[in-house]
Each structure stands twice: as C-alpha cells, then as structure tokens.
TORPA-4810 file (N, C-alpha, C, O; in nm, 3 decimals):
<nodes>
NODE_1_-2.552_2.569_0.462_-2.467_2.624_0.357_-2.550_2.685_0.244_-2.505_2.789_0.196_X
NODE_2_-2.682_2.630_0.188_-2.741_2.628_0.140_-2.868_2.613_0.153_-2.907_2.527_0.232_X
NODE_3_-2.994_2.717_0.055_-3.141_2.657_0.040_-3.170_2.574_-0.069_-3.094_2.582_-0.166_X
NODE_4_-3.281_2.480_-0.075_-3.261_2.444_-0.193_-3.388_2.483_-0.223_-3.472_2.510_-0.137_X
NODE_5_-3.409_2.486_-0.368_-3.507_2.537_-0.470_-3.585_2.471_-0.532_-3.550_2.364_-0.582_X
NODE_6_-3.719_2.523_-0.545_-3.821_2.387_-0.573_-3.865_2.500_-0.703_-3.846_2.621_-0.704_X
NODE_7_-3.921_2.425_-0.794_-3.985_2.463_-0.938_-4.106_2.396_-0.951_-4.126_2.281_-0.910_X
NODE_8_-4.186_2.465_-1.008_-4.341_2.401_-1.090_-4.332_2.432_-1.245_-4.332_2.554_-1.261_X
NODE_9_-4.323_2.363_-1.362_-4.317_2.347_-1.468_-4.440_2.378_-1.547_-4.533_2.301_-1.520_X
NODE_10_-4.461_2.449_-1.617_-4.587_2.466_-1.734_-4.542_2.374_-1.806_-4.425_2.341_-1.829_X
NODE_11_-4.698_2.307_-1.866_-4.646_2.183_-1.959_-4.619_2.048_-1.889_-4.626_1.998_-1.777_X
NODE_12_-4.587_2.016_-2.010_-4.561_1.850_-2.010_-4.453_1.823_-2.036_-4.439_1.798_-2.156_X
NODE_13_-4.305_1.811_-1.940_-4.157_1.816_-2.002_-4.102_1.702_-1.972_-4.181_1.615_-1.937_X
NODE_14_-3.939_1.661_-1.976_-3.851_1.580_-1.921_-3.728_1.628_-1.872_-3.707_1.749_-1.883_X
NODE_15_-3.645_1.557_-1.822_-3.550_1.617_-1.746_-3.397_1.533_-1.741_-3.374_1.449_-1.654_X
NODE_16_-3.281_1.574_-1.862_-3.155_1.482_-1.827_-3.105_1.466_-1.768_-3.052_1.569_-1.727_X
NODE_17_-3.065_1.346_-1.698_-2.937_1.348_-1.545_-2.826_1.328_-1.678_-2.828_1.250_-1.773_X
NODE_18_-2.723_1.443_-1.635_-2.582_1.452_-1.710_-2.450_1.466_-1.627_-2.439_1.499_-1.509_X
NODE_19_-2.374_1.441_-1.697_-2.223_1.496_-1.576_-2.221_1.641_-1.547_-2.197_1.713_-1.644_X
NODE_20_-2.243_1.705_-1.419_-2.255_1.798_-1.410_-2.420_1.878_-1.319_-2.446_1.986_-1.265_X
NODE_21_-2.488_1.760_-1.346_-2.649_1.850_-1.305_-2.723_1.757_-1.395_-2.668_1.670_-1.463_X
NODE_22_-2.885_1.786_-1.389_-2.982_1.732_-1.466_-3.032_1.910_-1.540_-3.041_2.025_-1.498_X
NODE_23_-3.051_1.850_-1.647_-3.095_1.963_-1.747_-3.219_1.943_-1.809_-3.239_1.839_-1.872_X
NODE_24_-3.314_2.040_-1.798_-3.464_2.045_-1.820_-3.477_2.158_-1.971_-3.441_2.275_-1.981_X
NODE_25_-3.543_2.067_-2.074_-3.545_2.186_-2.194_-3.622_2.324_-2.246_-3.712_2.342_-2.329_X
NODE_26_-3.532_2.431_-2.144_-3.600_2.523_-2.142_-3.742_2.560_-2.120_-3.824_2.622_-2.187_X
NODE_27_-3.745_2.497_-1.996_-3.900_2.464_-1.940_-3.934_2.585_-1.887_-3.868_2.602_-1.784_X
NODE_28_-4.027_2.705_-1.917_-4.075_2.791_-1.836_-4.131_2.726_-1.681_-4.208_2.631_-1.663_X
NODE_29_-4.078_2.793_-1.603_-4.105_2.753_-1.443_-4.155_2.853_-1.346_-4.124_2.969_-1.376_X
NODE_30_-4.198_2.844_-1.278_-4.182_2.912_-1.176_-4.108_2.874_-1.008_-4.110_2.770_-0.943_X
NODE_31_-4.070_2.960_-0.989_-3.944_2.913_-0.865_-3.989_2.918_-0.738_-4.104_2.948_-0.708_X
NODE_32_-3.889_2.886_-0.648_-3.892_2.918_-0.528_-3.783_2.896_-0.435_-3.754_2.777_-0.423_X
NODE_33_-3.720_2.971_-0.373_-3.636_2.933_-0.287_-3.637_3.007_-0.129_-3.704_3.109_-0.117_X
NODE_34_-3.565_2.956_-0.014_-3.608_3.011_0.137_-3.485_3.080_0.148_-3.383_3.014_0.129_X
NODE_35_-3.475_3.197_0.174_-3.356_3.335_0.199_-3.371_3.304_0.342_-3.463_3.262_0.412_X
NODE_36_-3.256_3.339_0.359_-3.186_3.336_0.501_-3.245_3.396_0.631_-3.208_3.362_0.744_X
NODE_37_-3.335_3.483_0.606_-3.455_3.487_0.689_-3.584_3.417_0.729_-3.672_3.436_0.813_X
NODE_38_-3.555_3.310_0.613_-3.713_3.206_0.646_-3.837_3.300_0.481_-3.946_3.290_0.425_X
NODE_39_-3.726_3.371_0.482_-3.887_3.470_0.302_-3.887_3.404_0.210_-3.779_3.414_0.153_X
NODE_40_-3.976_3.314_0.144_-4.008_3.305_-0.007_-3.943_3.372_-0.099_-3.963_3.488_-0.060_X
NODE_41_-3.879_3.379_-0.195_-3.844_3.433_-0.257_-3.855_3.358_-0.408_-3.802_3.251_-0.440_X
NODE_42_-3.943_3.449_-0.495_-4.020_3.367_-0.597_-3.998_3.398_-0.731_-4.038_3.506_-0.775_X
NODE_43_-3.945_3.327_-0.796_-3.961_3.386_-1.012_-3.977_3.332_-1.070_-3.974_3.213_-1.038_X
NODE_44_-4.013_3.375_-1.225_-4.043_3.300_-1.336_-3.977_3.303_-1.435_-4.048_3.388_-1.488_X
NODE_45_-3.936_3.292_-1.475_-3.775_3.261_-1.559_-3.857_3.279_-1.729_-3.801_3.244_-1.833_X
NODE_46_-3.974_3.330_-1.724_-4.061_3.390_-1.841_-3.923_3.537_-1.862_-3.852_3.580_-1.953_X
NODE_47_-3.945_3.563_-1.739_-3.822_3.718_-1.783_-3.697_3.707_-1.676_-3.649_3.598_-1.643_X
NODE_48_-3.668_3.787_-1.645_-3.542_3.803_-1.584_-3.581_3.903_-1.441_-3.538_4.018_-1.426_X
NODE_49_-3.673_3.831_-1.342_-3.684_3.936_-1.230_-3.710_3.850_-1.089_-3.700_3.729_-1.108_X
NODE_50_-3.733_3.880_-0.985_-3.750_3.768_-0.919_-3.801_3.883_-0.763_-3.788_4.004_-0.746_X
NODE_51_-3.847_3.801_-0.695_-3.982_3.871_-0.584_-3.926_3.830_-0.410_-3.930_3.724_-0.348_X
NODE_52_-3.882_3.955_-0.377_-3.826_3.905_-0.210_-3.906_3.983_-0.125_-3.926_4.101_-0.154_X
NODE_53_-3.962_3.928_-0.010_-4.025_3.981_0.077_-3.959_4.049_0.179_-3.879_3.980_0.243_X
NODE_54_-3.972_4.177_0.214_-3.920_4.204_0.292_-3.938_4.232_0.477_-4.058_4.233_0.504_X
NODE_55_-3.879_4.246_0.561_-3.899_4.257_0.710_-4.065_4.333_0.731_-4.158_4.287_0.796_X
NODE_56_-4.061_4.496_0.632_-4.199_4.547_0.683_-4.318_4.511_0.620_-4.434_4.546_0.643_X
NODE_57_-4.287_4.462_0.565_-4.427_4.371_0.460_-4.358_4.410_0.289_-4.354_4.307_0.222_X
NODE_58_-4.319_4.506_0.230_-4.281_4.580_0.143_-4.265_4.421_0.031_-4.214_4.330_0.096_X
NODE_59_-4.295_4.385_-0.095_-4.226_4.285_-0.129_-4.143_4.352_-0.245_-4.204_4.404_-0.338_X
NODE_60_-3.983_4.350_-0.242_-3.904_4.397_-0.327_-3.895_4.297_-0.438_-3.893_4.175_-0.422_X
NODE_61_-3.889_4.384_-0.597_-3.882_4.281_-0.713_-3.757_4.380_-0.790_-3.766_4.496_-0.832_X
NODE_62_-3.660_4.302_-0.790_-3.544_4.287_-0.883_-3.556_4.256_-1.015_-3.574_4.138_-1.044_X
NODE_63_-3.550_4.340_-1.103_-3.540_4.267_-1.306_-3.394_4.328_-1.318_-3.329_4.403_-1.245_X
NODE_64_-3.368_4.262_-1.448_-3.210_4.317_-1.502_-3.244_4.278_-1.665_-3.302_4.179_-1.711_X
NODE_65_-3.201_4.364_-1.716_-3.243_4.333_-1.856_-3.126_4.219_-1.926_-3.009_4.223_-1.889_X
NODE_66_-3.160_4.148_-2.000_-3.111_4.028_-2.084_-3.183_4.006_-2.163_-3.305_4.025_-2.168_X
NODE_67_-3.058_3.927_-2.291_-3.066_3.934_-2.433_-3.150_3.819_-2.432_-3.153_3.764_-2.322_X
NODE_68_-3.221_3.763_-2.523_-3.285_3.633_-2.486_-3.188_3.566_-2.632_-3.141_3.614_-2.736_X
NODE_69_-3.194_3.423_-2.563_-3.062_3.326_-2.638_-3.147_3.231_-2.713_-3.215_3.150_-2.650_X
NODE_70_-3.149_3.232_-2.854_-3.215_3.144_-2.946_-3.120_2.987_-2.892_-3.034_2.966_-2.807_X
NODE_71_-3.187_2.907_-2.987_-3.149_2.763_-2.968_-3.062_2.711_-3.173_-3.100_2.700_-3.289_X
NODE_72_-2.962_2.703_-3.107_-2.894_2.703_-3.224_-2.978_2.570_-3.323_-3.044_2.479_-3.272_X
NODE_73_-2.958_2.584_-3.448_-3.039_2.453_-3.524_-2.978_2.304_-3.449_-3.030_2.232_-3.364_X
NODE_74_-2.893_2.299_-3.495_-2.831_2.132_-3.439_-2.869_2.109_-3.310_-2.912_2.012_-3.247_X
NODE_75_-2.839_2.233_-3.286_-2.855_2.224_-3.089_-3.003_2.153_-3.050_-3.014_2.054_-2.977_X
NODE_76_-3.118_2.226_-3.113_-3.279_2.252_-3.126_-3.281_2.081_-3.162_-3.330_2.000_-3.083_X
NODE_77_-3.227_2.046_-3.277_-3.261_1.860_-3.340_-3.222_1.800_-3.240_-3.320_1.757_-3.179_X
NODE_78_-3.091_1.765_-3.173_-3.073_1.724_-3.085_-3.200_1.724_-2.922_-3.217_1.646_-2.828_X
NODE_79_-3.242_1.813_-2.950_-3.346_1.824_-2.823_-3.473_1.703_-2.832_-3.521_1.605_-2.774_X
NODE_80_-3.490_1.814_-2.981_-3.634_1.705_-3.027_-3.592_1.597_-3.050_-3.683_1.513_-3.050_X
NODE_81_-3.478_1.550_-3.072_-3.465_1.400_-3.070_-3.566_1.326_-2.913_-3.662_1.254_-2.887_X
NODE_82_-3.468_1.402_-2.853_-3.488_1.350_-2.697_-3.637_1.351_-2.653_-3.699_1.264_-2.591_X
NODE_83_-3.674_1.456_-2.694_-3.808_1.474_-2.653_-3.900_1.382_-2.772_-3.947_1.472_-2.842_X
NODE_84_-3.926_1.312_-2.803_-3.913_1.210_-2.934_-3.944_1.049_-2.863_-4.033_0.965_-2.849_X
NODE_85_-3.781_1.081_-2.827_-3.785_0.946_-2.763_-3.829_0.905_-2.600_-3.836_0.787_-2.563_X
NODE_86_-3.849_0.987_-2.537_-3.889_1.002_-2.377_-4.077_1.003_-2.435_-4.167_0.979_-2.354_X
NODE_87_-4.093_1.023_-2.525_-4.282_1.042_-2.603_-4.259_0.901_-2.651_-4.362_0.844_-2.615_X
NODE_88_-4.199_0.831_-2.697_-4.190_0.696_-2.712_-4.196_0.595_-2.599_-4.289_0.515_-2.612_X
NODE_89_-4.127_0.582_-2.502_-4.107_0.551_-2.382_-4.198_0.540_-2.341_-4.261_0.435_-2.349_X
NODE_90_-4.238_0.645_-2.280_-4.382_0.684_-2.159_-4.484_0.549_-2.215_-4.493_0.447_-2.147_X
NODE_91_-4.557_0.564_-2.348_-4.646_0.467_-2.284_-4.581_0.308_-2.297_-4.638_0.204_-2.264_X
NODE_92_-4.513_0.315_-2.326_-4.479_0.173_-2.363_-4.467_0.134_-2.152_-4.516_0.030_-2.108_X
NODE_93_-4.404_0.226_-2.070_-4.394_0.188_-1.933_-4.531_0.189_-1.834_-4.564_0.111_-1.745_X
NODE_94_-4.580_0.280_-1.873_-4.678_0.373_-1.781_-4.842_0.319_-1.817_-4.943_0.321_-1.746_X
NODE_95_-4.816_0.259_-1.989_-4.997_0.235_-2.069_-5.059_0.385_-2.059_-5.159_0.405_-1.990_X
NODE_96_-4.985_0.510_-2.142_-5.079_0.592_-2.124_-5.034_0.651_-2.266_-4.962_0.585_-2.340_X
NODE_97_-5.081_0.779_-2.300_-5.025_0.814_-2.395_-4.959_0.942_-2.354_-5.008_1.015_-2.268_X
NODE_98_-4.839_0.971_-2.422_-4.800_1.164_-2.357_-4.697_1.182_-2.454_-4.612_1.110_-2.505_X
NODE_99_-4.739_1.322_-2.468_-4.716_1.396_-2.588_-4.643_1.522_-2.521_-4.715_1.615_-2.484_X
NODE_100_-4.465_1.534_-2.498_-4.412_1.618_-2.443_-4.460_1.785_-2.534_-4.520_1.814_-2.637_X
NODE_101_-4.406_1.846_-2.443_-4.423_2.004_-2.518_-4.318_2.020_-2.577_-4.223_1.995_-2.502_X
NODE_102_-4.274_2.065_-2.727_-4.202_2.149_-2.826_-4.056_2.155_-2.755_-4.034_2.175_-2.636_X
NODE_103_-3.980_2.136_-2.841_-3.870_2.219_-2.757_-3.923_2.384_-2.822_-4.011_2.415_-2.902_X
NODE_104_-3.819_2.465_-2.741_-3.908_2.620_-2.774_-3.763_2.691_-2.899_-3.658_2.631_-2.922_X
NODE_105_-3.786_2.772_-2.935_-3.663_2.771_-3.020_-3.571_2.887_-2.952_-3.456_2.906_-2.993_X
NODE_106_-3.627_2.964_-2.846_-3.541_3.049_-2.770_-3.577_3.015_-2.629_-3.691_2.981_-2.598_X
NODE_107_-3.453_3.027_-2.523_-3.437_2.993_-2.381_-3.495_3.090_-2.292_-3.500_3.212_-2.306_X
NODE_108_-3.549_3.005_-2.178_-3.614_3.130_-2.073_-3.474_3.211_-2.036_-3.357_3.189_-2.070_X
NODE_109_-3.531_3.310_-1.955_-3.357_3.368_-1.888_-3.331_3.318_-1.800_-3.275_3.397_-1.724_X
NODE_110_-3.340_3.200_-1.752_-3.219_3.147_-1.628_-3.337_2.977_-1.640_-3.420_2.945_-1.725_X
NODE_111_-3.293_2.912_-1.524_-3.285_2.789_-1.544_-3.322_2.738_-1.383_-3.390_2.637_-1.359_X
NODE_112_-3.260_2.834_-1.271_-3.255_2.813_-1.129_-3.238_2.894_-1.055_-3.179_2.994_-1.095_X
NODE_113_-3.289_2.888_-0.895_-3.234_3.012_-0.834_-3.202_2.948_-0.697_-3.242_2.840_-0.654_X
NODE_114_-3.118_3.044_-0.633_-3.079_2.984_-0.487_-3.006_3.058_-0.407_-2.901_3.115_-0.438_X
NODE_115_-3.082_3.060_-0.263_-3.043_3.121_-0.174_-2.952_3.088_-0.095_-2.991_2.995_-0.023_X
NODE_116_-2.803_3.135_-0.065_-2.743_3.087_0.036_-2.710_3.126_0.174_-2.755_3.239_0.194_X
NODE_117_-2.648_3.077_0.281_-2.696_3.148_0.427_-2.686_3.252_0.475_-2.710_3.282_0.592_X
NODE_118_-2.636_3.342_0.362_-2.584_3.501_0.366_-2.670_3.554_0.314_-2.650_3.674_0.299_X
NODE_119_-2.818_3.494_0.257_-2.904_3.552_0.217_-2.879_3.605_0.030_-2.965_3.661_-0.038_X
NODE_120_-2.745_3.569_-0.014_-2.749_3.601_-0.145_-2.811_3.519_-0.227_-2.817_3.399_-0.200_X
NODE_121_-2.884_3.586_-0.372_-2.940_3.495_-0.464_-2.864_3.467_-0.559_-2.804_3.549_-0.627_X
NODE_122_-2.859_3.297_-0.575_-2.781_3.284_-0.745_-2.819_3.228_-0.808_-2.854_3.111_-0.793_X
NODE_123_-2.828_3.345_-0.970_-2.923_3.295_-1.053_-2.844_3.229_-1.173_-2.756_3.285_-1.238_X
NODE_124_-2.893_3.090_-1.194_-2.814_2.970_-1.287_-2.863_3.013_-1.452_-2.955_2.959_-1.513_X
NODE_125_-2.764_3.137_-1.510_-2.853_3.172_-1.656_-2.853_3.068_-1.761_-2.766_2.982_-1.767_X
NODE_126_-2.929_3.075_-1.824_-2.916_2.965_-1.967_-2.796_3.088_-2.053_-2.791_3.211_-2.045_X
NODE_127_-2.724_3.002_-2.122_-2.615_3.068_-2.260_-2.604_3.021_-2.345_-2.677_2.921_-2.344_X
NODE_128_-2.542_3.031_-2.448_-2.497_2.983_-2.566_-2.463_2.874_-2.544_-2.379_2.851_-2.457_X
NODE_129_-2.528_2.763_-2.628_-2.419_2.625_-2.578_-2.327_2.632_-2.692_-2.342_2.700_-2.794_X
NODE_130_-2.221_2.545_-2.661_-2.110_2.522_-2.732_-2.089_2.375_-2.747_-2.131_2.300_-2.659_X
NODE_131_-2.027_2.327_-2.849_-2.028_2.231_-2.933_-1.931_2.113_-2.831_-1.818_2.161_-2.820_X
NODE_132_-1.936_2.057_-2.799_-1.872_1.929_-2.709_-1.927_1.811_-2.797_-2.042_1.765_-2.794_X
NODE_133_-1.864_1.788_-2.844_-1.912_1.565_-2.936_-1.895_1.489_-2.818_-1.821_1.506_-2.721_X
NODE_134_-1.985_1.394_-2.849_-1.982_1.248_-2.763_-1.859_1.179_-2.806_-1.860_1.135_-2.921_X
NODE_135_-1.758_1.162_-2.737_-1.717_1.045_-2.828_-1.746_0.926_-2.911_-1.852_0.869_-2.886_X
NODE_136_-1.682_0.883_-2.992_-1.738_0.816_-3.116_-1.794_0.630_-3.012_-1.895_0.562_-3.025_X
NODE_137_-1.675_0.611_-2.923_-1.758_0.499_-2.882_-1.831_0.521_-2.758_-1.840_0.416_-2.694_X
NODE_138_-1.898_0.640_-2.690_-2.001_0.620_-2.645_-2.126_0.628_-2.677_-2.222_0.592_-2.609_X
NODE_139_-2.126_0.716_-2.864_-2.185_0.684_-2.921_-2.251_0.554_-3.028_-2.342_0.542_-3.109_X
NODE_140_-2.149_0.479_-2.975_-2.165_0.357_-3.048_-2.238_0.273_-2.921_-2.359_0.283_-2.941_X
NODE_141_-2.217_0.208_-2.821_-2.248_0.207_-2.710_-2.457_0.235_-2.693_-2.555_0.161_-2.686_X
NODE_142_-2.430_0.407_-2.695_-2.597_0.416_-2.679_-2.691_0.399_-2.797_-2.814_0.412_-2.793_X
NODE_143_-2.604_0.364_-2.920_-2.687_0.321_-3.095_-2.781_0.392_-3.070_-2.762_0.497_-3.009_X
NODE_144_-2.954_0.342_-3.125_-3.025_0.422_-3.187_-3.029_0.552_-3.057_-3.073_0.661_-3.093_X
NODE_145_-2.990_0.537_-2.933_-3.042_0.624_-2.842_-3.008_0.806_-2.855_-2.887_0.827_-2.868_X
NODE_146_-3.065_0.889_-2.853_-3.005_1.034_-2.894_-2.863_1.086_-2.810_-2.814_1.029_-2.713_X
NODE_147_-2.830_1.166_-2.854_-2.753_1.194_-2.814_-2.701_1.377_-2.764_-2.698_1.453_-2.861_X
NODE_148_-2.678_1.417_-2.678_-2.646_1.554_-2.684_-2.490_1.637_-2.688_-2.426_1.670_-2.589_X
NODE_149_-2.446_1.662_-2.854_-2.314_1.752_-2.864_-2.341_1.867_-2.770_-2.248_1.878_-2.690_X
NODE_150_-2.416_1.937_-2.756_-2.434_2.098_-2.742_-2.440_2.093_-2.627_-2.522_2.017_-2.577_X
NODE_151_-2.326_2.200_-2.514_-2.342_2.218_-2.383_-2.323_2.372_-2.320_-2.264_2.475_-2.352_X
NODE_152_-2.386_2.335_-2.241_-2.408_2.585_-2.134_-2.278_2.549_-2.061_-2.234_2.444_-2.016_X
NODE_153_-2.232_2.678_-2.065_-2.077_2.721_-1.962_-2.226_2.724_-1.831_-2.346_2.749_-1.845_X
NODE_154_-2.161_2.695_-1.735_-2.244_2.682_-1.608_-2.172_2.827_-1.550_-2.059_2.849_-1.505_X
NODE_155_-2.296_2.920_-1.573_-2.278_3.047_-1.535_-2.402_3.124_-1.446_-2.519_3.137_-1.484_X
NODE_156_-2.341_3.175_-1.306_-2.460_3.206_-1.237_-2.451_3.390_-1.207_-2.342_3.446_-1.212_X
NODE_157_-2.571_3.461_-1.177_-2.545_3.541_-1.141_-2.552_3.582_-0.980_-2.617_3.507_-0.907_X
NODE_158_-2.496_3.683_-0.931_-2.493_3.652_-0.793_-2.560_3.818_-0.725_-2.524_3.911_-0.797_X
NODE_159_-2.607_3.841_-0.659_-2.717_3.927_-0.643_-2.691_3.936_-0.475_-2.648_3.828_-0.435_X
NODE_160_-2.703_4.014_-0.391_-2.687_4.096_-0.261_-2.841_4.072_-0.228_-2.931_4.070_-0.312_X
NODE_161_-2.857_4.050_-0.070_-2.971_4.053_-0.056_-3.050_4.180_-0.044_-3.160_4.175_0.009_X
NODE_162_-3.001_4.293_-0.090_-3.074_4.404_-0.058_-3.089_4.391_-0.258_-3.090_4.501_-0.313_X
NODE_163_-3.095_4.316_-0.315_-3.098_4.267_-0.441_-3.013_4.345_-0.538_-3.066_4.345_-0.649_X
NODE_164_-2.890_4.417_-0.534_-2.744_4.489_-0.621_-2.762_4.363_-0.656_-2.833_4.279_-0.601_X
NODE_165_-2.674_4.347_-0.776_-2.562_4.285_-0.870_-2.483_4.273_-0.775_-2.482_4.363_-0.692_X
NODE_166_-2.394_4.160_-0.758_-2.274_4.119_-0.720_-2.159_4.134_-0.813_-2.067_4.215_-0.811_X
NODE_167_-2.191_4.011_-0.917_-2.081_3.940_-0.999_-2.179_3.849_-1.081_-2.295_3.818_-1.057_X
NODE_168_-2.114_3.821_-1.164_-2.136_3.680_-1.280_-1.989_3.546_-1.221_-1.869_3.571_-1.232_X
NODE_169_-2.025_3.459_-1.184_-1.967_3.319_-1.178_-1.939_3.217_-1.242_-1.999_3.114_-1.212_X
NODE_170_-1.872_3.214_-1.314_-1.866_3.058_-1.387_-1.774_2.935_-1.377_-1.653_2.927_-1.399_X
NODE_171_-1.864_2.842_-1.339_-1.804_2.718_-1.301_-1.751_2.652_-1.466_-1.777_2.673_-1.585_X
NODE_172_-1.667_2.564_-1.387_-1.619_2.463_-1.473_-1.709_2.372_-1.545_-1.825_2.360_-1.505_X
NODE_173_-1.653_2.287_-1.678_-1.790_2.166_-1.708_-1.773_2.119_-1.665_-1.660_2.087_-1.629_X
NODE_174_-1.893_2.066_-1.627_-1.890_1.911_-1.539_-1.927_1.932_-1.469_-1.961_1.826_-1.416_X
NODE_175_-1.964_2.038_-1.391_-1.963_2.139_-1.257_-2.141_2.191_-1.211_-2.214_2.278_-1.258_X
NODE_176_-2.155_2.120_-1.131_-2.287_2.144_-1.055_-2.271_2.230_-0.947_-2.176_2.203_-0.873_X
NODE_177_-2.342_2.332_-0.917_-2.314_2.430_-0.779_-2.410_2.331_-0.682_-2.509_2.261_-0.705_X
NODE_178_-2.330_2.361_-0.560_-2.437_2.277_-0.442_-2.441_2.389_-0.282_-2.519_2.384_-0.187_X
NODE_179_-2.303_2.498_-0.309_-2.343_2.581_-0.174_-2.219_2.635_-0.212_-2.120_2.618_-0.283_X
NODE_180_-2.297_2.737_-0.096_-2.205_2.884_-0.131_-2.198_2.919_0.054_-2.290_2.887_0.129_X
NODE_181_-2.080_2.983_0.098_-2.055_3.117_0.170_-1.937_3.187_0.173_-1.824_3.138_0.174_X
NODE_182_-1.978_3.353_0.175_-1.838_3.396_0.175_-1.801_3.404_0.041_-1.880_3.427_-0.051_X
NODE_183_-1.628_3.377_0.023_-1.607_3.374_-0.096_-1.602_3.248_-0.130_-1.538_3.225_-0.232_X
NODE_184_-1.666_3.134_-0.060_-1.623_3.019_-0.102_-1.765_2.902_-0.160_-1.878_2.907_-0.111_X
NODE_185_-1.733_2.824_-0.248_-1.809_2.742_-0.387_-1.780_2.645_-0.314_-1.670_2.632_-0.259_X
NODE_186_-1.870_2.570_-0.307_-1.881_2.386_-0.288_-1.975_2.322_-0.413_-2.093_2.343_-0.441_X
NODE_187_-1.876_2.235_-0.477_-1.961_2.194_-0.605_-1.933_2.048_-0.634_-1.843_1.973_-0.595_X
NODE_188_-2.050_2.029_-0.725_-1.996_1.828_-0.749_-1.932_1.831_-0.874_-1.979_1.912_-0.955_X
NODE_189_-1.825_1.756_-0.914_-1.789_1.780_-1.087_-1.739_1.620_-1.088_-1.678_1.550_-1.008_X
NODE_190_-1.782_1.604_-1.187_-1.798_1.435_-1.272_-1.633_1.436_-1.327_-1.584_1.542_-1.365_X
NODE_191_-1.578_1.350_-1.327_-1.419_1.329_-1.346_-1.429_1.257_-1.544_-1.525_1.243_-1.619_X
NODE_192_-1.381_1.249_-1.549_-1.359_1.177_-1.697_-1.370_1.046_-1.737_-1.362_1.002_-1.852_X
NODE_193_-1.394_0.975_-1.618_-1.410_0.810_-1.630_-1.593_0.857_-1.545_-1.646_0.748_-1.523_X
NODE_194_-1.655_0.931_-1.515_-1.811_0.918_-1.429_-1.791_0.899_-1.297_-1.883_0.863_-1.223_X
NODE_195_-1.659_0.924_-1.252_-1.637_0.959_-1.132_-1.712_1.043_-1.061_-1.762_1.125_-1.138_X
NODE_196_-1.751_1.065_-0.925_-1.796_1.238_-0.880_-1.709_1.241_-0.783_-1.672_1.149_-0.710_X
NODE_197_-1.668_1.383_-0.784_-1.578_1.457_-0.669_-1.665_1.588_-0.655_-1.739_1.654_-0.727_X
NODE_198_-1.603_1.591_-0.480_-1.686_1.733_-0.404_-1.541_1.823_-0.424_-1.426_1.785_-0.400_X
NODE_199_-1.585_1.954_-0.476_-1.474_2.040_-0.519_-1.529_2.180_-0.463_-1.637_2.232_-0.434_X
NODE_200_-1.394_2.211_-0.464_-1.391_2.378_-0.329_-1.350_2.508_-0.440_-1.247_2.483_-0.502_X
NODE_201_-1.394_2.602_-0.464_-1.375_2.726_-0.545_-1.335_2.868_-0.471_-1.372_2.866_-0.354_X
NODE_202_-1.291_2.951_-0.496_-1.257_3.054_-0.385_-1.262_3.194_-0.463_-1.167_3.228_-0.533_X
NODE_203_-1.379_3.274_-0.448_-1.413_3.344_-0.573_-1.330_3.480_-0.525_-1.332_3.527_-0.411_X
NODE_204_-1.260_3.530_-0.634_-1.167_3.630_-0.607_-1.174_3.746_-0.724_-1.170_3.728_-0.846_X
NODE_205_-1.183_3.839_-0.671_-1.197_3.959_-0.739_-1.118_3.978_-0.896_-1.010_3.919_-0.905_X
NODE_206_-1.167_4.058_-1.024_-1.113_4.005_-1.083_-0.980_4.113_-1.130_-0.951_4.143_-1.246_X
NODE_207_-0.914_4.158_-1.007_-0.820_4.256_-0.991_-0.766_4.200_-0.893_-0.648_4.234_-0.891_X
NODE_208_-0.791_4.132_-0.811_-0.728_4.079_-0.659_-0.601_4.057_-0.711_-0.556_3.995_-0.808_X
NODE_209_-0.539_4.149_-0.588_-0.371_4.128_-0.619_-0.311_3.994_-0.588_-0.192_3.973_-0.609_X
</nodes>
C-alpha cells in the first residue's frame, strides 16, 4: 500500500509521540523513500525539492516554490520548554551530558515524504499551527511537565510520478497518514478518550458532482 521513509537528522534533536503521529522540531533532514519501481528517491527539507531517478539513468529533481513559515512566539516557548526538559532528562538516564539543538525560529518546508504503490510522492508540509489548549486537567495531571497548545492541520502535497502537482490533502486532527491508493487514504486517528482507530478517506475532486 505503502513505502515507508527513513530520515537522517543534522544535529542533536528529540521527537514527540502525540495523538496523531510523532513530531520532530523542525529538524532539517534528509530523506528517503523507495518509489514503486525499487528508485531512491531523496530530499532535504532545507528547501522544497526532492531527487527521482529515472529508468535511463537521467535523475529528475522537482522544486516548487514555498513561503517559509516562522514559529509563532508562544508556539517557539512551548518548544524550548520541551527541548529544556528532554536536556534535563538525558543525563540523569544515560550519565552523559547533551545539549539539544535550538528550536529554529522558522520551519523547514515539509517534515516527510512517501511513496505509494502508484509510485506517487506525498509530501507532509509543515503550516501554521493553530492554537488547541490542553485541557485544564490534563494539565494538572502532567504539573511541572511542558506542555504543547500549538498544532499543524496535517496537510500533504501529492505529486505524479512523472513529478506534476497533483493536489494538496488535508487530513483531519488526530490524523496520521499510513497509505495511499487510488483515490483512497488509510490513516490512524486517536479518538478523544486515546483510543486509536484505522480510518478510510476517499479523495474527491473539489468539483466532483
């Protein structure tokens, strides 16, 4: 149904498991995922372009221009909290010392990439987060522990393997992509009590009669 995608990280980072996916803070990466032919297909989320090999040797590279998305203030404290306290942690478990990297104050352009068995790429962009509160008693609950209001609409872009534009996608919160074919989404989404359910999407034109 799906390839899955491996990353190498510059730096020294951490990584949240949340409802919805684990979220890494704007970690420059470099990618990788296997297209439906068995090709590498490789980027760095430094810009917005990404590297497919093709049948005669030729290697085709796709860019698309994008705005780059600052990190709102609250949004930014909230990070460094985290990154704060995961620099606290480490040696107290490990006996070492580590000193995470900065949060950055603007986002790479995307976050993930992935090939599905039709050979299309979808690229997971970083956006604007928007303001979601913890509730008051699960914040009471995790006390001194940080906490994150600020959350991304889970929005991917979707790309042809001869590398066109498709479409832009956006899932629901809560909503992790896990495979694609056709017009159809297979995704995990966290219920309201930390439930998980496997959920079906059916992507339809945005004129479809």
């Amino acid at each position: 149904m799906g390839r899955e995608s491996t990353t190498t990280s510059i730096g020294s980072s951490f990584v949240l498991a949340l409802a919805g996916g684990h979220l890494a803070p704007f970690t420059v990466e470099t990618m990788h995922t296997i297209g439906s032919a068995g090709e590498l297909i490789t980027a760095s989320n430094s810009e917005y372009a990404f590297h497919r090999p093709l049948p005669d040797g030729r290697v085709l590279r796709v860019e698309r221009d994008y705005q780059p998305i600052e990190l709102g203030a609250e949004e930014h404290r909230q990070w460094e909290a985290y990154r704060r306290h995961f620099g606290d942690l480490v040696p107290a478990t490990r006996g070492v010392e580590e000193e995470f990297d900065r949060i950055p104050r603007v986002k790479p352009a995307f976050r993930r990439i992935w090939s599905d068995a039709e050979g299309r790429l979808w690229i997971h962009r970083y956006k604007e987060a928007v303001y979601r509160p913890v509730p008051e008693d699960v914040r009471r609950e995790r006390g001194d522990r940080p906490v994150l209001d600020w959350r991304e609409p889970t929005v991917y872009d979707l790309f042809a393997p001869d590398g066109s534009y498709l479409a832009e996608i956006t899932l629901p919160p809560r909503t992790g992509f896990r495979a694609a074919s056709g017009r159809h989404i297979w995704a995990q989404q966290a219920g309201e009590f930390g439930e998980v359910y496997i959920v079906h999407f059916r992507i339809e034109a945005p004129n479809a009669p």
